[in-house]
C-alpha positions, 0 to 999 in steps of 0.5 A: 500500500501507498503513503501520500503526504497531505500538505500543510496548506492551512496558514497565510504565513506558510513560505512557498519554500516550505512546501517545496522543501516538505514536497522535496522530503516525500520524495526522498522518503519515498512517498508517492504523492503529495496533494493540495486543497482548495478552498478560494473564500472560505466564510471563516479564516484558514485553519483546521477547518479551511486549509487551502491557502495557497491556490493548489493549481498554481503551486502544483506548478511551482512544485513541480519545478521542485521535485522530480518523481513524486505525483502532484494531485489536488485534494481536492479542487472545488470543480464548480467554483471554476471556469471548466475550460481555464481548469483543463488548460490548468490542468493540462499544462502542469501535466506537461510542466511536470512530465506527467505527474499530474492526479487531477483531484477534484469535489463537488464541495460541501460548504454553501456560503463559500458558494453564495460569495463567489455567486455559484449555484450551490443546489447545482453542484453535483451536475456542474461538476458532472459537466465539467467532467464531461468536458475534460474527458473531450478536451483531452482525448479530442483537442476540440472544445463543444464549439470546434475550438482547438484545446493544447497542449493535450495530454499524451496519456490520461490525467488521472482523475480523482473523485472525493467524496463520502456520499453514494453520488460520489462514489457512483461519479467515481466509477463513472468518470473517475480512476481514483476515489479519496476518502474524506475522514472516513473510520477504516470501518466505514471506509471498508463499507464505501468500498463495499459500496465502490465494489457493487456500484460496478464489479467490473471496474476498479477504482483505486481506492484512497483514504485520507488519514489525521497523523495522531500524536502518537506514532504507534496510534497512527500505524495501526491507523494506516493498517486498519485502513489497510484491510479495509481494502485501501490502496494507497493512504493520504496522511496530514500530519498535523501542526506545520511544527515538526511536519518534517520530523513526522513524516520521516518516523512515519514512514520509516515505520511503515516501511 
C-alpha cells in the first residue's frame, strides 16, 4: 500500500519554500504523492477547518519545478467554483510542466456560503461538476472544445482523475468518470463499507481506492491507523500530519515505520 503526504496548506504565513522543501522530503522518503486543497473564500479564516491557502493549481506548478518523481494531485479542487475550460488548460499544462505527474483531484464541495460569495449555484453542484467532467474527458482525448475550438497542449496519456467524496453520488461519479476515489475522514470501518459500496456500484471496474488519514500524536496510534485502513481494502493512504511544527520530523518516523 501507498503513503501520500497531505500538505500543510492551512496558514497565510506558510513560505512557498516550505512546501517545496516538505514536497522535496516525500520524495526522498519515498512517498508517492503529495496533494493540495482548495478552498478560494472560505466564510471563516484558514485553519483546521479551511486549509487551502495557497491556490493548489498554481503551486502544483511551482512544485513541480521542485521535485522530480513524486505525483502532484489536488485534494481536492472545488470543480464548480471554476471556469471548466481555464481548469483543463490548468490542468493540462502542469501535466506537461511536470512530465506527467499530474492526479487531477477534484469535489463537488460541501460548504454553501463559500458558494453564495463567489455567486455559484450551490443546489447545482453535483451536475456542474458532472459537466465539467464531461468536458475534460473531450478536451483531452479530442483537442476540440463543444464549439470546434482547438484545446493544447493535450495530454499524451490520461490525467488521472480523482473523485472525493463520502456520499453514494460520489462514489457512483467515481466509477463513472473517475480512476481514483479519496476518502474524506472516513473510520477504516466505514471506509471498508464505501468500498463495499465502490465494489457493487460496478464489479467490473476498479477504482483505486484512497483514504485520507489525521497523523495522531502518537506514532504507534497512527500505524495501526494506516493498517486498519489497510484491510479495509485501501490502496494507497493520504496522511496530514498535523501542526506545520515538526511536519518534517513526522513524516520521516512515519514512514520509516511503515516501511
Amino acid at each position: 500500500m501507498s503513503r501520500q503526504v497531505v500538505l500543510p496548506n492551512e496558514a497565510p504565513d506558510l513560505t512557498p519554500q516550505r512546501l517545496a522543501d516538505l514536497s522535496r522530503l516525500a520524495e526522498e522518503l519515498g512517498y508517492e504523492s503529495v496533494w493540495l486543497p482548495d478552498h478560494v473564500l472560505p466564510p471563516e479564516p484558514f485553519g483546521e477547518v479551511f486549509g487551502g491557502v495557497y491556490e493548489p493549481l498554481a503551486t502544483l506548478a511551482y512544485l513541480a519545478a521542485a521535485t522530480e518523481r513524486v505525483q502532484l494531485g489536488t485534494s481536492v479542487v472545488i470543480a464548480p467554483l471554476r471556469e471548466p475550460y481555464l481548469l483543463a488548460k490548468q490542468a493540462a499544462t502542469i501535466d506537461r510542466l511536470s512530465g506527467h505527474r499530474l492526479i487531477l483531484g477534484v469535489g463537488a464541495g460541501w460548504n454553501e456560503p463559500e458558494f453564495a460569495e463567489i455567486g455559484a449555484d450551490f443546489s447545482r453542484r453535483g451536475a456542474t461538476l458532472d459537466d465539467t467532467l464531461s468536458l475534460l474527458d473531450q478536451l483531452f482525448t479530442t483537442g476540440r472544445g463543444r464549439a470546434g475550438g482547438y484545446f493544447e497542449p493535450r495530454p499524451r496519456g490520461r490525467i488521472p482523475i480523482l473523485v472525493g467524496g463520502n456520499s453514494t453520488v460520489a462514489l457512483r461519479r467515481a466509477v463513472r468518470a473517475g480512476d481514483q476515489w479519496l476518502s474524506a475522514g472516513l473510520s477504516p470501518e466505514a471506509f471498508a463499507e464505501r468500498v463495499a459500496t465502490l465494489t457493487r456500484l460496478d464489479p467490473e471496474r476498479r477504482v483505486r481506492r484512497i483514504a485520507r488519514q489525521q497523523f495522531a500524536d502518537d506514532l504507534s496510534a497512527a500505524v495501526g491507523t494506516y493498517r486498519a485502513y489497510r484491510e479495509a481494502g485501501a490502496d494507497a493512504v493520504a496522511v496530514h500530519f498535523g501542526d506545520d511544527d515538526g511536519y518534517e520530523e513526522r513524516m520521516a518516523a512515519f514512514a520509516a515505520a511503515t516501511a
